[in-house]
C-alpha positions as CSV (number, residue, x, y, z in Angstrom):
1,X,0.0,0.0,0.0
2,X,1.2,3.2,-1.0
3,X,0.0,6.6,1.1
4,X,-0.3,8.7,-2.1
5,X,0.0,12.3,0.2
6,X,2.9,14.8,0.6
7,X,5.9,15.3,-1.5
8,X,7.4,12.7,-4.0
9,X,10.7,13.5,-6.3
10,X,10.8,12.8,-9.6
11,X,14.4,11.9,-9.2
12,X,16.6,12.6,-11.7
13,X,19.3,9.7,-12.6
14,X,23.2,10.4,-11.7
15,X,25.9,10.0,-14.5
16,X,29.2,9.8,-14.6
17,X,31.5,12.1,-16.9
18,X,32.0,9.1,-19.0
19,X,27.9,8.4,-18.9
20,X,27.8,5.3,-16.6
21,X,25.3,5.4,-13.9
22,X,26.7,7.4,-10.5
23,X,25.4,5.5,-7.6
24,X,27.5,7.3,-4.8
25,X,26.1,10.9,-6.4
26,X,22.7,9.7,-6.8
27,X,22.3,8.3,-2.9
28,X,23.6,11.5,-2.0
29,X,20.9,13.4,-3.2
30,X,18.7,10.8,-1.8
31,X,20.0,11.1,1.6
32,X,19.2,14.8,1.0
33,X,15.7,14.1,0.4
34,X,15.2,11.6,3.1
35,X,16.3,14.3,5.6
36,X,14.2,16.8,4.0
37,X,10.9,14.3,4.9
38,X,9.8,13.4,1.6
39,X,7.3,11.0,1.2
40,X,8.3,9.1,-1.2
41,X,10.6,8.6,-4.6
42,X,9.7,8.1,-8.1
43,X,12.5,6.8,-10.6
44,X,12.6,6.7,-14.1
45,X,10.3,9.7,-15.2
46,X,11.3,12.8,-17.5
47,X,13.6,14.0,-15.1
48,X,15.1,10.1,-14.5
49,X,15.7,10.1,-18.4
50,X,13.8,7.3,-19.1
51,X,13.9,7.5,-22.7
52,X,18.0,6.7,-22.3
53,X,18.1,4.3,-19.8
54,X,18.1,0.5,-20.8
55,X,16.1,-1.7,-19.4
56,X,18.6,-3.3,-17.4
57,X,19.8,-0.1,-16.1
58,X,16.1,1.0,-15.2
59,X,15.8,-2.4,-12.9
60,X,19.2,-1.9,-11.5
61,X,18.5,1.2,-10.5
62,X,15.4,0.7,-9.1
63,X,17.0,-2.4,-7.3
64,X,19.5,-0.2,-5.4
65,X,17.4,2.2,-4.6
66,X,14.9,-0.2,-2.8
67,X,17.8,-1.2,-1.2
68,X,18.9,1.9,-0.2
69,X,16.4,3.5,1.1
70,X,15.1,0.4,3.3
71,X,11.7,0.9,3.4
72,X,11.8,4.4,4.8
73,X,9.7,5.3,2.0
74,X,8.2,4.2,-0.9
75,X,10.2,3.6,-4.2
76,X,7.8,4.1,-7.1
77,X,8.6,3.3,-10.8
78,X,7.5,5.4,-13.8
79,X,6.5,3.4,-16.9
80,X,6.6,4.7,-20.3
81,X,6.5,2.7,-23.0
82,X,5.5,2.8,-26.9
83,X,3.7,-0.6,-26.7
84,X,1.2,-2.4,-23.9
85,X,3.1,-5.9,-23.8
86,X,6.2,-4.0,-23.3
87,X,4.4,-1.6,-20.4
88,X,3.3,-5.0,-18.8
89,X,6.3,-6.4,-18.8
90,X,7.8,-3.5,-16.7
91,X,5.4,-3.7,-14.3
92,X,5.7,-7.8,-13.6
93,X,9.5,-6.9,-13.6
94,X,9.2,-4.0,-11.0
95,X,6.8,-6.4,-8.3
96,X,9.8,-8.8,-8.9
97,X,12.4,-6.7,-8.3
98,X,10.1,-5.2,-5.3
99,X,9.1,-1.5,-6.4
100,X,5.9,-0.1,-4.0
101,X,4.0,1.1,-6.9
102,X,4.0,2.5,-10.4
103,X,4.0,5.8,-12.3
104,X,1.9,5.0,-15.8
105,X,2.3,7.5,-18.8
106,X,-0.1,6.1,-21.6
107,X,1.9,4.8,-24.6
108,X,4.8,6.6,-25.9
109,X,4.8,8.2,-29.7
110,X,1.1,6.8,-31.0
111,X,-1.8,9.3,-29.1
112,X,-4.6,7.0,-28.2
113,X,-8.4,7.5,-28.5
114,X,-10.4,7.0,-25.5
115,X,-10.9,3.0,-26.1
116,X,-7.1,2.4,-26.7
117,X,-5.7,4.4,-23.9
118,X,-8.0,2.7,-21.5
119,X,-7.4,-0.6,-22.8
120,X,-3.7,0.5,-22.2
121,X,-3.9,1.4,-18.8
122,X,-6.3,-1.8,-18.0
123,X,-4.0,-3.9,-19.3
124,X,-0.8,-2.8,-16.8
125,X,-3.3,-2.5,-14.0
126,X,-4.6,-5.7,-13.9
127,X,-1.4,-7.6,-14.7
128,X,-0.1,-6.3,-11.4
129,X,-1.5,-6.3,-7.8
130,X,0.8,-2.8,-7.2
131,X,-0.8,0.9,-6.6
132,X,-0.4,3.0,-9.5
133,X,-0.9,6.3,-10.1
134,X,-1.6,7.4,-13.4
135,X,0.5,10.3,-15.2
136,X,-1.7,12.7,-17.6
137,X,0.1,14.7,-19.2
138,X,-1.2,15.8,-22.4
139,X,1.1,18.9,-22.5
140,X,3.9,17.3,-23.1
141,X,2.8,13.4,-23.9
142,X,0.0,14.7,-26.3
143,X,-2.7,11.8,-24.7
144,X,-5.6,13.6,-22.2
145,X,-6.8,11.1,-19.8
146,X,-10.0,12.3,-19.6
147,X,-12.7,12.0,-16.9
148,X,-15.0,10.0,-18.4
149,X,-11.6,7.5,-18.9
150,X,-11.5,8.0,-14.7
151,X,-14.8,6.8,-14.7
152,X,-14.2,3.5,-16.4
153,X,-10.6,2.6,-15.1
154,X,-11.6,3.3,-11.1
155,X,-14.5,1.3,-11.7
156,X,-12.3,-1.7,-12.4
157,X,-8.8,-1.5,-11.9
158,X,-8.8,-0.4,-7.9
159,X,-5.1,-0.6,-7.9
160,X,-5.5,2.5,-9.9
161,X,-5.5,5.1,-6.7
162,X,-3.8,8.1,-8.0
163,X,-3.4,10.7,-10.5
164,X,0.0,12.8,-10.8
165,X,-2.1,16.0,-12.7
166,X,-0.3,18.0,-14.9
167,X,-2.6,18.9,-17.5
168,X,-2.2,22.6,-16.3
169,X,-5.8,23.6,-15.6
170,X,-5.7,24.1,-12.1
171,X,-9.8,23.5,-12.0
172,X,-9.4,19.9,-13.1
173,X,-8.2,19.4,-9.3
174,X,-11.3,20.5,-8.5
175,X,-13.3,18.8,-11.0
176,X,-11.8,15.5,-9.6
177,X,-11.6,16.0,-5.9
178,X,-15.4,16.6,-6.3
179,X,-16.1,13.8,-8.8
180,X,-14.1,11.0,-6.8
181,X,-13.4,12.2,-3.6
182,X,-11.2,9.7,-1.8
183,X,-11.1,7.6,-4.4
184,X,-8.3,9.3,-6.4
185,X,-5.6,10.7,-5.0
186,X,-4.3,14.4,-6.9
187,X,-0.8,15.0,-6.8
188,X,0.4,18.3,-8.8
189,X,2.7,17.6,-11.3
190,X,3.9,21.2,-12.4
191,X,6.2,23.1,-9.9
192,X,4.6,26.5,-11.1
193,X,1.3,25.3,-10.4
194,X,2.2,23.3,-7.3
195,X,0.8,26.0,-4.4
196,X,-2.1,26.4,-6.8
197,X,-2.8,22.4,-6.7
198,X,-2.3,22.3,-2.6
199,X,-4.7,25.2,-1.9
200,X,-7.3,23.5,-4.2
201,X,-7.0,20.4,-2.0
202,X,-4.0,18.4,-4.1
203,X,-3.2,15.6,-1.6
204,X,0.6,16.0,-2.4
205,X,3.1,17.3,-5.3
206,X,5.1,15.2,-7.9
207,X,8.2,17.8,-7.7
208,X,10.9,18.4,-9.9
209,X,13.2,21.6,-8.5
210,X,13.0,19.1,-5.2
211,X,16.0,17.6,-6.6
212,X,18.0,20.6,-5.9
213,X,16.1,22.2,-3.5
214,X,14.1,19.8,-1.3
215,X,13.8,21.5,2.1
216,X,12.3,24.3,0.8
217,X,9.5,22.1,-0.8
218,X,8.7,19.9,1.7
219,X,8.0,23.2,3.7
220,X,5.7,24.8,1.5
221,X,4.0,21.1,1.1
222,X,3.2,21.1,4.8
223,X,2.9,24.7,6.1
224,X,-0.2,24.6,3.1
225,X,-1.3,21.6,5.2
226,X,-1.4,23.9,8.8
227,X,-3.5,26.2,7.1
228,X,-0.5,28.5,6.8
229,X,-0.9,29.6,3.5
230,X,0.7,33.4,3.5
231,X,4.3,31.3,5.5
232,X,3.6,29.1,2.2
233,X,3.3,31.4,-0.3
234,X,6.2,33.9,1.1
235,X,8.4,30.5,0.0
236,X,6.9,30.0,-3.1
237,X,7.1,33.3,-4.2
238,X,11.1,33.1,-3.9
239,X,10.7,29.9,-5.5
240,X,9.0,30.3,-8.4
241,X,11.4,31.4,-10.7
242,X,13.6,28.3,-9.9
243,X,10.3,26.5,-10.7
244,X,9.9,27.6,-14.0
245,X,12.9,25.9,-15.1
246,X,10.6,22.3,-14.5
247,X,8.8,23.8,-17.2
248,X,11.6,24.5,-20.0
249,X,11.8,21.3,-22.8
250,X,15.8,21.1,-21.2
251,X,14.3,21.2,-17.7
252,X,16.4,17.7,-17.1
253,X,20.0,20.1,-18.1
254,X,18.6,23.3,-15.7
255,X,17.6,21.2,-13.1
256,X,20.5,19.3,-12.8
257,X,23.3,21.9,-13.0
258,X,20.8,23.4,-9.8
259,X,21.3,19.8,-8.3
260,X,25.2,20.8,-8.9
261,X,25.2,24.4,-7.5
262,X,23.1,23.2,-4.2
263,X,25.8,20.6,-4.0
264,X,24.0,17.6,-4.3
265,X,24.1,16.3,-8.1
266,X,26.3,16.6,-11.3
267,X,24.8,18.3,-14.5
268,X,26.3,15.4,-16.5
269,X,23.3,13.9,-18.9
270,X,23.5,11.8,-21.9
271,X,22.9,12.6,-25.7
272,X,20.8,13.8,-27.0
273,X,21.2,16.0,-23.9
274,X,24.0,18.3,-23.9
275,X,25.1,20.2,-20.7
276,X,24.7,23.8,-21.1
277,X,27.3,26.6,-22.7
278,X,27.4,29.9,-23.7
279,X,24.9,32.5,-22.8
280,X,22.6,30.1,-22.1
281,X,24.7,28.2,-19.2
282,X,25.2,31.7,-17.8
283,X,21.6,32.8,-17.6
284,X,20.6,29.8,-15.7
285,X,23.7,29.3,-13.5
286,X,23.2,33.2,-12.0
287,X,19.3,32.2,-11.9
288,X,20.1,29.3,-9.9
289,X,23.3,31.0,-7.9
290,X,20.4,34.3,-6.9
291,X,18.4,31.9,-5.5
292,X,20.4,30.1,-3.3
293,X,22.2,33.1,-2.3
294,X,18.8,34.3,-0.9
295,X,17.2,30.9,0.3
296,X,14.4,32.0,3.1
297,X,15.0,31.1,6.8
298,X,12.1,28.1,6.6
299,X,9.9,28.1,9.7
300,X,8.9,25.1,11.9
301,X,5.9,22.8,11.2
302,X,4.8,19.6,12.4
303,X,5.9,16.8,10.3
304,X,4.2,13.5,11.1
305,X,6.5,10.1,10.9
306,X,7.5,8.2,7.7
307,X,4.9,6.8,5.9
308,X,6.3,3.5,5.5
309,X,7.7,1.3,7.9
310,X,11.4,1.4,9.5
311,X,14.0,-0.7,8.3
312,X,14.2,-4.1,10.4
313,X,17.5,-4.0,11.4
């Protein structure tokens, strides 16, 4: 069981120079994360670079990583794949491998009609018992998941229990909190829409700029929780110009030369990706440099414990 509330990373995956995965780097900006009190970790999305990671390199990832983080929180794996056997294969491999739930894009490249993409996500959900939440982006992955698709997939998949919402109509968190009520859990997908989702009633935040800067998130997250919402917004509003580098098509490059500056990741990605030169490298390295040279003093809130177990030492 997965507690789909509070903040979940979209971590981004740690290279070497040379492009070999960068385990120590990587579990250093996990432990970051961990001690920020995120709720849980999702590999392999946009950020993770999915689309250059092997399979093999996806599993051992995501092997590690359960093994790292010892059950302090969940590890969730994104799926995104161009066909439906392939998708179902991922997900049988990740409840082997022992991943706490899935992250499900509809197919890659082909945009399905409202029968297809259904059948798509039917298909994954029912050839594995694990929570997933489903991804709809249509922004960037050109497939809506409509709600009339809701209807029919959480009236027979139940392992469908969430929704990371990033179609950038904030009202659509309305639409659906009303519609389902407990049924689906929202998580906000964009980070410049992410105070907007809370306040709307968003029961936690897919975040991206976490990566670099997760304290900071993790506050707004639950000080919008307390009812605090002008301690939250005083954040945010430093924030949001870091944010809107989640929102660039080379958000992976800007948010992982932030990772670098904040001292907690390399900038190294692999072609197509190029890291940044020029003008360009400049503009985002002072963004990035202003706004940690002017973090805010974060105040207290309550936190409440880990979601998922200890480790059983």
């Amino acid at each position: 069981m997965i507690n789909w509330n509070g903040v979940f990373p979209a971590l981004t995956t740690k290279f070497h120079q040379d492009g070999s995965l960068d385990f120590d780097t990587f579990f250093l900006n996990v432990d970051a994360q961990l001690a920020a009190g995120v709720d849980g970790i999702i590999l392999g999305g946009t950020l993770g670079e999915s689309s250059v990671l092997s399979t093999a390199e996806k599993q051992d990832l995501t092997r590690r990583t359960i093994e790292y983080v010892a059950g302090r929180v969940p590890v969730v794996l994104n799926i995104a794949e161009g066909s439906t056997h392939e998708a179902v294969q991922r997900a049988r491999e990740a409840q082997e491998i022992g991943a706490a739930g899935l992250m499900l894009l509809p197919a890659m490249r082909y945009p399905t009609d409202h029968r297809e993409t259904v059948a798509y996500f039917t298909a994954v959900a029912q050839s594995t018992p694990l929570p997933i939440m489903i991804y709809n982006n249509p922004v960037d992955y050109k497939t809506l998941v409509t709600l009339e698709m809701f209807d029919e997939l959480l009236d027979t998949c139940p392992n469908i229990q969430a929704v990371k919402e990033s179609t950038r109509d904030i009202s659509n968190v309305t639409r659906m909190a009303t519609r389902y009520g407990d049924r689906l859990h929202i998580l906000g997908g964009v980070d410049t829409l992410a105070l907007e989702a809370l306040v709307m009633g968003a029961h936690g935040w897919v975040a991206g700029l976490v990566c670099a800067f997760p304290r900071e998130t993790v506050a707004i997250f639950h000080l919008v929780k307390e009812g605090r919402i002008e301690e939250a917004r005083a954040i945010y509003r430093w924030f949001l110009p870091l944010l809107e580098l989640d929102i660039h098509p080379k958000l992976v490059q800007y948010i992982k030369l932030a990772e670098q500056l904040a001292g907690i990741g390399t900038e190294y990605v692999r072609a197509p990706r190029l890291t940044l030169v020029g003008e360009e490298r400049e503009r985002v390295t002072a963004l990035i440099e202003h706004g940690i040279a002017t973090r805010p003093t974060l105040p207290t809130f309550a936190t409440e414990p880990a979601q998922a177990v200890a480790h059983a030492e």
